[in-house]
C-alpha positions in Angstrom: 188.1 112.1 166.1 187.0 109.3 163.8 185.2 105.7 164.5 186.2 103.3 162.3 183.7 100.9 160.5 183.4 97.7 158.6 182.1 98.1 155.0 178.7 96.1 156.3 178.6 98.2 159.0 178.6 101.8 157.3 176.1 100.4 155.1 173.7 99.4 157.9 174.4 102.8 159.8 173.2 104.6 156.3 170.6 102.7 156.3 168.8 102.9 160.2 170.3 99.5 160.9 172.8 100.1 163.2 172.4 103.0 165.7 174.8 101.0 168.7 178.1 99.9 168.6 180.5 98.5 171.2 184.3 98.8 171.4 187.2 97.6 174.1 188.2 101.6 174.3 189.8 102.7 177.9 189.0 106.3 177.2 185.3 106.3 176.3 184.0 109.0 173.7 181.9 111.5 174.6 177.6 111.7 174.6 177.1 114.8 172.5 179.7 114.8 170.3 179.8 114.2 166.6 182.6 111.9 165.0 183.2 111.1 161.5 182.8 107.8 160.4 185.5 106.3 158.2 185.8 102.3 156.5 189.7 102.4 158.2 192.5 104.8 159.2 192.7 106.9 155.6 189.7 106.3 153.9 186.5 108.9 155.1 182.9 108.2 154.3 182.0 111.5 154.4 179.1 110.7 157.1 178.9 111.7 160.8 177.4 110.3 164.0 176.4 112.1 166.9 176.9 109.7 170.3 173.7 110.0 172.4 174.2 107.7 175.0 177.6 106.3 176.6 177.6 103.2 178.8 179.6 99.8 180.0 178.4 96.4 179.5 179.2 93.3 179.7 179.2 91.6 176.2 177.5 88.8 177.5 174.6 90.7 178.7 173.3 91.7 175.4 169.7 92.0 174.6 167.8 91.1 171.6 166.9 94.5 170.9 170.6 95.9 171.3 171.7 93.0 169.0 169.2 94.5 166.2 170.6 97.9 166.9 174.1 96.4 166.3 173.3 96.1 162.6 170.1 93.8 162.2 171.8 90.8 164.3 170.6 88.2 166.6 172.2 87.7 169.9 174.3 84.8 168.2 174.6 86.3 164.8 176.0 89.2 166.7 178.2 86.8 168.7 179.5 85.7 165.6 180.4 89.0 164.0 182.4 89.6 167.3 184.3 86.7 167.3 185.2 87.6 163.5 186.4 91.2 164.2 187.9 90.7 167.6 189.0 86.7 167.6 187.1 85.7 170.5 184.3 86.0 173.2 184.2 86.5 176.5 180.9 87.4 177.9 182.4 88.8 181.0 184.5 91.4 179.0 183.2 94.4 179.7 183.2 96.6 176.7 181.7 100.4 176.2 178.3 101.0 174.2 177.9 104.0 172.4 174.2 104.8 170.9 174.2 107.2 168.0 172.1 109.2 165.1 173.4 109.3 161.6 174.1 113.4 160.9 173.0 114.5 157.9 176.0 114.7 155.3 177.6 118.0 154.8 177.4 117.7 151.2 173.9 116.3 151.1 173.1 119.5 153.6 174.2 121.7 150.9 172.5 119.9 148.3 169.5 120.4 149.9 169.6 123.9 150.7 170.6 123.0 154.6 174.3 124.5 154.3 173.8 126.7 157.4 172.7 124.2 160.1 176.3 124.4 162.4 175.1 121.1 164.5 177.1 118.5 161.9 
């Protein structure tokens, strides 16, 4: 299973920015499951996140802090950048957050002498 990700958005992922995201799925993904993360259906980033945390929430009843772990935003900033992907807001959609870690890459892993850890 992949998540798909906006260029900006892998970026801030590789760089501790981003640990949340939120999505209009109807069959949530899993807490404790890895999935790779790829910029759109057929091109891979070679990177993984492992969900920690699944909930629902109502986009209008997102805090400051989950804005910042959305990728550095603000509440409005972040408004913005939903409005742009999704064409609209309503904060009494309900939507799923997921909370994840970045996995080590599989080829970093190996670079760095890591190659046998099974948990990426």
């Amino acid at each position: 299973m992949v998540l798909i990700f906006r260029r900006e958005h892998v970026e801030a992922i590789l760089e501790g920015r981003k640990t949340q995201t939120r999505r209009r799925h109807v069959h949530p993904l899993k807490a404790g499951k890895a999935y790779d993360i790829n910029k759109d259906w057929y091109h891979k980033t070679g990177h993984r996140i492992l969900v920690t945390k699944v909930y629902r929430q109502r986009l209008g009843d997102i805090t400051p802090g989950e804005a910042r772990a959305e990728g550095g935003y603000t509440v409005e900033e972040f408004r913005e950048a939903w409005r742009r992907i999704n064409g609209g807001w309503d904060p009494d959609e309900e939507v799923v957050v997921y909370e994840f870690k970045l996995l080590e890459n599989r080829n970093q892993a190996k670079l760095n002498g890591l190659d046998s850890r099974k948990d990426q």
